[in-house]
Structure formats: C-alpha cells, structure tokens
Backbone as CSV, one residue per row, in Angstrom:
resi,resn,N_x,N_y,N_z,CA_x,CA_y,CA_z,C_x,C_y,C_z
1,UNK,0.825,-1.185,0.000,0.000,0.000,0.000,0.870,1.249,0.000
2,UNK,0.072,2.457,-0.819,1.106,3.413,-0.277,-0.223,4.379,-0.094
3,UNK,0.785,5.341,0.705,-0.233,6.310,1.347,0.556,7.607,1.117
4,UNK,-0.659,8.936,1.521,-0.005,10.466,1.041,-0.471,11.046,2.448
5,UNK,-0.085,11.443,3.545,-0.768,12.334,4.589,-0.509,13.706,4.707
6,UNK,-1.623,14.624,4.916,-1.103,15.637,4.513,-1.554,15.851,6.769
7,UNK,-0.801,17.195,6.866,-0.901,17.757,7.964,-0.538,19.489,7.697
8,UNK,-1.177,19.703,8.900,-0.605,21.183,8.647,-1.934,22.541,8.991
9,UNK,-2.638,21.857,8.302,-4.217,22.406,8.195,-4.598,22.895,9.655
10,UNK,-5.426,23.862,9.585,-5.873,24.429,11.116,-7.064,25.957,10.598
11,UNK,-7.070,26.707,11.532,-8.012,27.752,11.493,-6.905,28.632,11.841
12,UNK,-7.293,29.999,11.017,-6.303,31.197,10.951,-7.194,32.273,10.914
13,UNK,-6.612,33.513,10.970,-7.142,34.803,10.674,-6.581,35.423,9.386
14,UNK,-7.530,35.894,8.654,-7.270,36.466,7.839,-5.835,37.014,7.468
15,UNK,-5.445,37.494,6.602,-3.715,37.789,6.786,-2.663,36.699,7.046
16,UNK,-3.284,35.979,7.966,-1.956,35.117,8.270,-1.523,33.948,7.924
17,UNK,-0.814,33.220,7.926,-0.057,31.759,7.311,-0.283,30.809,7.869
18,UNK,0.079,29.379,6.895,-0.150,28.344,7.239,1.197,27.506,6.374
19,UNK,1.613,26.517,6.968,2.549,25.833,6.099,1.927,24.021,6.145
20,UNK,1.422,23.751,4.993,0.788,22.212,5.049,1.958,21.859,4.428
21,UNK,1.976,20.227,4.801,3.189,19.151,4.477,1.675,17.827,4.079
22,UNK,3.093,17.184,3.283,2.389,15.660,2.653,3.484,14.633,2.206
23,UNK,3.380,13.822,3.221,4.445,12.581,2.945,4.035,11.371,2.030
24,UNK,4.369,11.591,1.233,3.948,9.759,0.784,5.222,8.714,1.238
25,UNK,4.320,7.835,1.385,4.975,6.767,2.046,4.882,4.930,1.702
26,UNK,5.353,4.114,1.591,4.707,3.134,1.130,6.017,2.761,-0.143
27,UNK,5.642,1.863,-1.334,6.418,1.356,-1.818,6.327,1.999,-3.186
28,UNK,6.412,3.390,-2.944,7.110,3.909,-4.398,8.409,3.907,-5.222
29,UNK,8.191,3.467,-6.272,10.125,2.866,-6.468,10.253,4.460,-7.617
30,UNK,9.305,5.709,-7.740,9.672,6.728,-8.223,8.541,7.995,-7.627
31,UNK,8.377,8.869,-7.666,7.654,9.706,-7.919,8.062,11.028,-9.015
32,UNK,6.784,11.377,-9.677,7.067,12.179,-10.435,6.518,14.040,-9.926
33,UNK,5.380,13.862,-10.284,4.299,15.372,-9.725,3.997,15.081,-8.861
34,UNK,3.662,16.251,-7.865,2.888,16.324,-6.398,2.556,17.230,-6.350
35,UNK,1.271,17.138,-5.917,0.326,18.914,-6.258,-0.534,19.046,-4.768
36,UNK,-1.104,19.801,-4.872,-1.922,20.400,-4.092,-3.564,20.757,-4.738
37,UNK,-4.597,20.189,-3.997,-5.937,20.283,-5.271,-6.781,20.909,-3.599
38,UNK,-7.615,21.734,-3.799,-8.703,22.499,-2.554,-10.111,22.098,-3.261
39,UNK,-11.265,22.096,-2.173,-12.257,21.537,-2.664,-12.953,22.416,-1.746
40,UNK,-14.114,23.389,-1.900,-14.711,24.170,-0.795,-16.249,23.915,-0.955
41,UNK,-16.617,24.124,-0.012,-18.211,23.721,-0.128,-18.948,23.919,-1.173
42,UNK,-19.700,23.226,-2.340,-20.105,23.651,-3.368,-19.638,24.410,-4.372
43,UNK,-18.669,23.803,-4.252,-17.780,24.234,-5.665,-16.703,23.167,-5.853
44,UNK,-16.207,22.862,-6.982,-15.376,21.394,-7.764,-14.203,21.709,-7.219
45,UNK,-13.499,20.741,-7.266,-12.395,21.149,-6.839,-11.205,21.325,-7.746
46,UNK,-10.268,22.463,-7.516,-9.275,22.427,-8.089,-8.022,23.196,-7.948
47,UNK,-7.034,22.765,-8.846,-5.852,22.606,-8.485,-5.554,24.155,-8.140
48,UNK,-4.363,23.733,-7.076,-3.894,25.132,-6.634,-2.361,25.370,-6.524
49,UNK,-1.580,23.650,-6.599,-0.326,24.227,-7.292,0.260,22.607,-7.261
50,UNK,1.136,22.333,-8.436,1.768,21.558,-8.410,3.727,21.303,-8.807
51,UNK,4.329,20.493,-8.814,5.784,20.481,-8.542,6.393,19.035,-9.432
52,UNK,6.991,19.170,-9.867,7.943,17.839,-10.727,9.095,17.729,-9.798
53,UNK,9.369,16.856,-10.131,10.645,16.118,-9.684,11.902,17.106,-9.715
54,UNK,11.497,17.911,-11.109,13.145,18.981,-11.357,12.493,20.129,-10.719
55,UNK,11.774,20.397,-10.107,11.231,21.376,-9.674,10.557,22.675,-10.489
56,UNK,9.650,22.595,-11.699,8.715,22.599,-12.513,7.687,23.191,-11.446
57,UNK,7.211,24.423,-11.679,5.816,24.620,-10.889,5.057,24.738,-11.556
58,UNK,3.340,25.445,-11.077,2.838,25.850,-11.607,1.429,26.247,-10.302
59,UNK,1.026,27.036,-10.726,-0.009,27.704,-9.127,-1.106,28.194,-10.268
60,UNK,-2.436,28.357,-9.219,-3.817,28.420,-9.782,-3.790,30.542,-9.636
61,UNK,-4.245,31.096,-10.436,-4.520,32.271,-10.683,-4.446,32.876,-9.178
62,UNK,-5.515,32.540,-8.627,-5.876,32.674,-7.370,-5.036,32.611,-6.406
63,UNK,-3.923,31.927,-6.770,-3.075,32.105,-5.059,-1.685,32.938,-5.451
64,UNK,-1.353,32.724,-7.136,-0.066,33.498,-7.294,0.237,34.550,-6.402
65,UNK,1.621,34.399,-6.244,2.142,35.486,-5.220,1.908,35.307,-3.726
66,UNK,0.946,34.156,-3.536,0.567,34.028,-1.918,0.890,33.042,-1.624
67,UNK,0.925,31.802,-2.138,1.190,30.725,-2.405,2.649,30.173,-2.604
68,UNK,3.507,29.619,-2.178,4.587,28.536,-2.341,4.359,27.215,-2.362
69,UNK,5.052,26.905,-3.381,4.637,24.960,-3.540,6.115,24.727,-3.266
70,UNK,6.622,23.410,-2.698,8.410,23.097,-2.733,8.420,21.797,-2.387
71,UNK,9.243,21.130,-2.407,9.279,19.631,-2.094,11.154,19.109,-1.795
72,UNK,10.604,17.760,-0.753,12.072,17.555,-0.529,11.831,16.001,-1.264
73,UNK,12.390,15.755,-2.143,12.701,14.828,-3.011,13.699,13.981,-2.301
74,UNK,13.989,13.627,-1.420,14.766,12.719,-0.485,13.489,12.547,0.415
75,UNK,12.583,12.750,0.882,11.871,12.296,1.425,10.636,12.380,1.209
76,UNK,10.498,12.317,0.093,8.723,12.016,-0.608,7.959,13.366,-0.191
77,UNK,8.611,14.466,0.382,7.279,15.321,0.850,7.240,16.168,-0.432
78,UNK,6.600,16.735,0.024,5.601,18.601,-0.981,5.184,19.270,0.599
79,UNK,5.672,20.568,-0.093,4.934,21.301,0.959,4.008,22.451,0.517
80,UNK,3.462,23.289,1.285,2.631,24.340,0.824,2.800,25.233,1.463
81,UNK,3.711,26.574,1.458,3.473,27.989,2.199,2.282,28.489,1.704
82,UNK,1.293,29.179,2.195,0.077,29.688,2.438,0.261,31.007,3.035
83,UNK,-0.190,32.105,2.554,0.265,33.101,3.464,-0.456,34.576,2.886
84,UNK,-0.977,35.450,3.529,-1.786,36.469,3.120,-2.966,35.939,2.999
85,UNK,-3.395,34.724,3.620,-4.551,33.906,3.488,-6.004,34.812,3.696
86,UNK,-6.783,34.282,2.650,-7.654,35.138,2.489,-9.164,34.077,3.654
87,UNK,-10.167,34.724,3.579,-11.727,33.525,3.913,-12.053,32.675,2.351
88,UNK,-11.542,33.491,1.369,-11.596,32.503,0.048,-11.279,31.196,-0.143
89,UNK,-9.829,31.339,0.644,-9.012,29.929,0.825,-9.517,28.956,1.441
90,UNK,-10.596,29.435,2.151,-11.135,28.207,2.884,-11.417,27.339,2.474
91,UNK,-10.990,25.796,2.408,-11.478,24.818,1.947,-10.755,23.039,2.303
92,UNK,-11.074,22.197,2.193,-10.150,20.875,2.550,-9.253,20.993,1.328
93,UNK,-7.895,20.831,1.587,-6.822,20.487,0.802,-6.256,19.323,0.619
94,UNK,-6.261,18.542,-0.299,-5.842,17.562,-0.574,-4.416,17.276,-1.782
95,UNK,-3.522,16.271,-1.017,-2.320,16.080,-1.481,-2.714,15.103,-2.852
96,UNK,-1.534,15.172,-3.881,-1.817,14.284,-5.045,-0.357,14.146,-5.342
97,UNK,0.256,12.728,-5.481,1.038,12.451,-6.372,1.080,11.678,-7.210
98,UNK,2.025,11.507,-8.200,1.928,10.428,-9.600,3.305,9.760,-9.721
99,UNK,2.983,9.066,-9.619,4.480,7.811,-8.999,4.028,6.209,-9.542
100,UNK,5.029,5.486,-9.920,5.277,4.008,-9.858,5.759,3.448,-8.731
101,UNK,4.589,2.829,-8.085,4.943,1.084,-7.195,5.929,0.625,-7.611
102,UNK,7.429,-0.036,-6.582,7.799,-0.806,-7.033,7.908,-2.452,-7.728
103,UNK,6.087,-2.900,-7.416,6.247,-3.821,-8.474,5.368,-3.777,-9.583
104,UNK,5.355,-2.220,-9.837,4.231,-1.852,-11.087,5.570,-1.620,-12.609
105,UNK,5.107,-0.817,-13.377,5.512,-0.525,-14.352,4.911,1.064,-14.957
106,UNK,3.519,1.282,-14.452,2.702,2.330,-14.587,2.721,3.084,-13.799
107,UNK,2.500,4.787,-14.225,2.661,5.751,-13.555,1.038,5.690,-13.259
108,UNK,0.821,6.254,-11.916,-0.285,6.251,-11.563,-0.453,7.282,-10.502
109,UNK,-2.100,8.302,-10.397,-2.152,9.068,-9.398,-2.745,8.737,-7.953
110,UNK,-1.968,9.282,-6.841,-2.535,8.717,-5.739,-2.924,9.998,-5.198
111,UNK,-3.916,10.205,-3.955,-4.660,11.268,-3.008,-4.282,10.839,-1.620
112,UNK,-4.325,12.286,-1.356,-4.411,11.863,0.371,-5.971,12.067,0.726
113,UNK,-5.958,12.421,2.081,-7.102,12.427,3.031,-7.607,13.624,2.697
114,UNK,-6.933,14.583,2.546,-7.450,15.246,2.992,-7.195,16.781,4.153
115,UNK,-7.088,17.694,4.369,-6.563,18.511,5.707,-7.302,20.046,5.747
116,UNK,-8.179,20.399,6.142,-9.451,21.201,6.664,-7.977,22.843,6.810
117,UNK,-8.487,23.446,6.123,-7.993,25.211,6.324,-9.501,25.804,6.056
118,UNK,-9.486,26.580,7.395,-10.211,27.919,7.541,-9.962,29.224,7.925
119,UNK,-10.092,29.899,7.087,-9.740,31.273,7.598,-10.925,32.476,7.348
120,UNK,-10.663,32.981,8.585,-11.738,33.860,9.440,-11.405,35.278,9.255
121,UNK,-12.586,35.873,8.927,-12.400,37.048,8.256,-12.096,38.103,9.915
C-alpha cells in the first residue's frame, strides 16, 4: 500500500499563514508530480499548485504570489506555504502524487485524506 498524509491544516485569521506538508509513504520505487488540489463547499475542486521532480511549478490564478509549492525529493514530501490567506481559501486540501509502485511498471495518481484550512475574516 502506499499512502499520502497531509498535515498542517488548522483555522487562521485572515492575513496570516499556514505551512501544510504531505508525505507519501509506502512502496514507491519513483515519484514524479505532487500537487496540491482544494475543494470548498459547493464548488469542484481544483488545483492550486503543483511540482515535478526537477522542480517545474505551476499555481492556480488565485493564489499566485501568496502561495509557495516546494518539495524535498529525499523524502517524498511537498509542501505548501500559504500566506496572506484570504476567507476565500477556505477549503479541505488535498495532497496528489503520480508515482510508480515498485512492483508496477505504470505511472499512476494517488490522493491523500485530505486537511481542513479555515480562515476567518
């Protein structure tokens, strides 16, 4: 099995920061992308920033400039600086990477749980 946990998530005030982390763990013999996807009450969810292996970004309209994506490639994480956080941001954040099992052959995407940010106007 492999797994992605994200942590980090909490309740903030307006203005201020948050730094979420996401480990995958389990029997990946590569990873490639690891992103970050938000899902807020009644509305689809989507992406808000993702990261390659060579360190390749890319961030959703909406957070440029507020937003940091980074990753430590020795240890499977991604992280997320968050910061100037708006009540917009509010929403569950969920980790995503795309990696081969070591007894697969196929690249494939995995999710985490999940991790609850609210911020209070």
């Amino acid at each position: 099995q492999v797994q992605l946990v994200e942590s980090g998530g909490g309740l903030v005030q307006a203005g201020g920061s948050l730094r979420l982390s996401c480990a995958a763990s389990g029997s990946f013999s590569s990873i490639n992308t690891m992103g970050w996807y938000r899902q807020a009450p009644g509305k689809q969810r989507e992406l808000v920033a993702r990261i390659t292996s060579g360190g390749s970004t890319n961030y959703a309209d909406s957070v440029k400039g507020r937003f940091t994506i980074s990753r430590d490639n020795a240890r499977n994480t991604v992280y997320l600086q968050m910061s100037s956080l708006k009540p917009e941001d509010t929403a569950v954040y969920y980790c995503a990477a795309t990696g081969v099992v070591t007894t697969g052959i196929m690249s494939s995407s995995y999710w985490g749980q999940g991790t609850q940010v609210t911020v209070s106007s």
